[in-house]
C-alpha positions, 0 to 999 in steps of 0.5 A: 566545396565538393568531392574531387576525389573518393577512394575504394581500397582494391586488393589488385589494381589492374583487375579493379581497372577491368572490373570497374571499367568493363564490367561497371562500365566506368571510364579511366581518368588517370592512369599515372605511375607512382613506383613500387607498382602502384598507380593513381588510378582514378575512373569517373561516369562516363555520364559525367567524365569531369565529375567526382574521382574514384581512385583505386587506392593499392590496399597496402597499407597495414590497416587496410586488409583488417579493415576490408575483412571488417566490412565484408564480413558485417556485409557493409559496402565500402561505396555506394552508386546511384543508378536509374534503375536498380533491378535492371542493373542488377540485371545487367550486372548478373549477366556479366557475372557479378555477384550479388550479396543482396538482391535488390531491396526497397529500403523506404525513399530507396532500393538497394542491393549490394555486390562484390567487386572482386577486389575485396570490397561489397559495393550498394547500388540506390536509385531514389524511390519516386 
């Protein structure tokens, strides 16, 4: 068994697209219509294209809003990225304008440091300390 597919809930998809995309630097999977405005939307790494999903999920279910402000608010991210390096990422990403909620941290075997991604979400990004 492995994981196929994860989620984030996003307040918007086509800015989630840009951010993800753009910003991130993820690569768009899928892109497929389902009606009423929403699409299966699904960006992977572009280091590994036929690796694990990540489909910006519409945040309209009712228990989908309470649950993101939950999170926020208690500052606990939604999704985690593993990354080579996270100062020069966090680096990278503040030239782009992202901004940071946490900076980078050593957290024992890991540093972290956490972002908003402008869809409603906080976002950590790890890399294994060696």
């Amino acid at each position: 068994m492995r994981i196929y597919v994860a989620q984030v809930f996003v307040d918007d998809q086509s800015k989630a697209e840009a951010f993800y995309t753009d910003v991130l630097g993820f690569v768009k999977k899928n892109d497929i219509p389902l009606g009423g405005g929403a699409r299966w939307l699904t960006v992977v790494s572009p280091e590994n294209p036929e690796g694990a999903e990540l489909l910006l999920e519409p945040s309209g279910h009712p228990a989908v809003p309470p649950y993101k402000e939950a999170l926020v608010e208690d500052g606990i991210p939604a999704t985690s990225f593993e990354v080579k390096d996270v100062h020069e990422e966090t680096s990278r990403l503040k030239e782009k304008g992202v901004v940071f909620t946490q900076e980078p941290m050593n957290a024992g075997p890991v540093t972290m440091a956490v972002f908003d991604d402008t869809c409603g979400n906080l976002v950590q990004i790890i890399h294994h300390n060696s």
